[in-house]
C-alpha positions in Angstrom: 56.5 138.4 159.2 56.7 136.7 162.4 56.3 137.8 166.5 59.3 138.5 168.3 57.3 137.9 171.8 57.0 134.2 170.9 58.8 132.3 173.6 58.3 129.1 174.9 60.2 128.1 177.9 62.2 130.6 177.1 63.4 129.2 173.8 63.0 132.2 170.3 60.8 129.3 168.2 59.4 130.0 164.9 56.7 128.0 163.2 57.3 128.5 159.4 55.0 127.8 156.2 56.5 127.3 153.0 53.7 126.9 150.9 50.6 127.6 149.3 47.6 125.7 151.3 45.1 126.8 148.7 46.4 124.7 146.5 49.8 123.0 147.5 50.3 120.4 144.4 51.7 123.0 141.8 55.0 124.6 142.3 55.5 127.3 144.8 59.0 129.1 143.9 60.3 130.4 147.4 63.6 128.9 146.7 65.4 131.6 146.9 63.8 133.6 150.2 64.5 130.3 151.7 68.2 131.3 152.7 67.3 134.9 153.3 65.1 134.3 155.8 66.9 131.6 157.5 69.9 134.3 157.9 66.9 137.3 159.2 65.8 134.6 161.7 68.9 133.8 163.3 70.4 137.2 162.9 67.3 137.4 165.3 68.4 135.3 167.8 66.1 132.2 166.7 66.9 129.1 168.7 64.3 126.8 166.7 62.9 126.7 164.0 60.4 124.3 162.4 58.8 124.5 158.9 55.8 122.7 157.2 55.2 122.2 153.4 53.8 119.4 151.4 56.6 116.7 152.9 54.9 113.1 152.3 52.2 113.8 150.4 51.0 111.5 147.2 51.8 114.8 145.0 54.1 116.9 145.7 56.3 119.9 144.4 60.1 119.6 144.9 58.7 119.6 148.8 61.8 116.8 149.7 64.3 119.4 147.9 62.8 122.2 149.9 63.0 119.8 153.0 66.9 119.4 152.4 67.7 122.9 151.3 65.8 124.4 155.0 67.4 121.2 156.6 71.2 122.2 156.0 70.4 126.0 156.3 69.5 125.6 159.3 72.4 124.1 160.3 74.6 126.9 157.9 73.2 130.0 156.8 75.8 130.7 154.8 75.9 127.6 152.4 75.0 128.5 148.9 71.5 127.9 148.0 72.1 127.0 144.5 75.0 125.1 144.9 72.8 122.5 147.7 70.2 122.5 145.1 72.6 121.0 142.4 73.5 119.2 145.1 70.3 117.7 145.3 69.8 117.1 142.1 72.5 115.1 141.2 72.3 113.2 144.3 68.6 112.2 144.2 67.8 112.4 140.5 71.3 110.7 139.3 70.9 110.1 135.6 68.2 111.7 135.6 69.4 114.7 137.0 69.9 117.0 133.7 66.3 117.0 132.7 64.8 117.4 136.3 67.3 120.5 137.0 65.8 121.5 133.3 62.3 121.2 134.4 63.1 123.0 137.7 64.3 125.9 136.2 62.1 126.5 133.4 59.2 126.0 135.7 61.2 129.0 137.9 61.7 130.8 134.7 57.8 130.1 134.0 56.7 132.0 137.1 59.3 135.0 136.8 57.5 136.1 133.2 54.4 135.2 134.2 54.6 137.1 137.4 56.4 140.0 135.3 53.5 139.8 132.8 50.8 139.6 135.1 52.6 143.2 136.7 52.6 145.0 133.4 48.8 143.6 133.2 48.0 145.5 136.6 46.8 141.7 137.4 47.1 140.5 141.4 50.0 137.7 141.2 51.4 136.9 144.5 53.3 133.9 146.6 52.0 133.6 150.2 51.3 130.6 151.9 47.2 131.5 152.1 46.5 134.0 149.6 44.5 132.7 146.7 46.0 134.3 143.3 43.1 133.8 140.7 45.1 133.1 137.6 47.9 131.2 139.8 47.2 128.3 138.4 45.2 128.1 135.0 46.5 128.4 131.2 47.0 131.9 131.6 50.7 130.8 134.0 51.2 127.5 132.8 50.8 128.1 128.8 50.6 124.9 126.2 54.2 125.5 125.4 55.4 125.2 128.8 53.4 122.7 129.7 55.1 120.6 127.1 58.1 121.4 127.4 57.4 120.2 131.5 56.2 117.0 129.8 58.9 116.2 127.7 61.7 116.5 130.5 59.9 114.5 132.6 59.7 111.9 129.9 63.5 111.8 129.0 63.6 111.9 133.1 61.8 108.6 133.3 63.6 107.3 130.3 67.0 108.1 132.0 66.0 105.3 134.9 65.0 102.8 132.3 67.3 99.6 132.8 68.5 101.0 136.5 69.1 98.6 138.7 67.1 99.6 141.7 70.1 99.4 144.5 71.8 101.9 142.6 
């Protein structure tokens, strides 16, 4: 949600947060509402727009592919959100790039069942940039197996740059 009354020297500008500042290290999965609300905001007749996340921080969560994906659909609402995250990928990650695409999307898949589980459990699961989710981040979302799994692709990640030469 956002104001509509917001102008500054005459100029529709919105200040967006895209992620959880209760705990911003783990991963926060608004990927996909990312494009959506680009497309509501300008359908609006936003002129500006300026989002924060976690961008430079010692820890971070896929906040420089969040920073490219807002970055180009800003500049094209109608570019395909998956295909700029491939994009992404391949371009940052190079050899690497299988197993970090692995370990993004099992950590999406991760939070789909969990957040499905949670529902049939009548328990309070939520994204928002401030609300505090009690079992958001604990063994109850992020299960030994998972958490394994997220482990070993990270590992075969690293191994991938082994023997890289760094100007690559």
């Amino acid at each position: 949600n956002y104001s509509y009354d917001r102008r500054i020297l005459g100029v529709f500008l919105i200040y967006d947060y895209t992620a959880n500042y209760h705990n911003y290290y783990p991963f926060f999965d608004n990927f996909d509402a990312r494009q959506e609300q680009m497309k509501k905001y300008y359908k609006d007749g936003l002129e500006l727009c300026g989002t924060q996340s976690t961008s430079h921080e010692p820890v971070t969560s896929f906040s420089d592919l969040r920073t490219y994906l807002e970055s180009k659909l800003m500049w094209d609402t109608t570019l395909d959100s998956n295909v700029l995250i491939e994009n992404f990928m391949d371009n940052v990650y190079k050899q690497a790039a299988p197993y970090m695409k692995e370990y993004f999307y099992l950590l999406r898949a991760n939070d789909k069942a969990t957040e499905k589980r949670f529902k049939s459990e009548q328990k309070d699961y939520h994204l928002t940039p401030y609300g505090e989710c009690p079992y958001r981040f604990n063994t109850e979302t992020y299960g030994k197996a998972v958490v394994l799994q997220l482990s070993d692709l990270l590992d075969k990640a690293y191994a991938a740059f082994d023997g890289m030469d760094d100007t690559s």
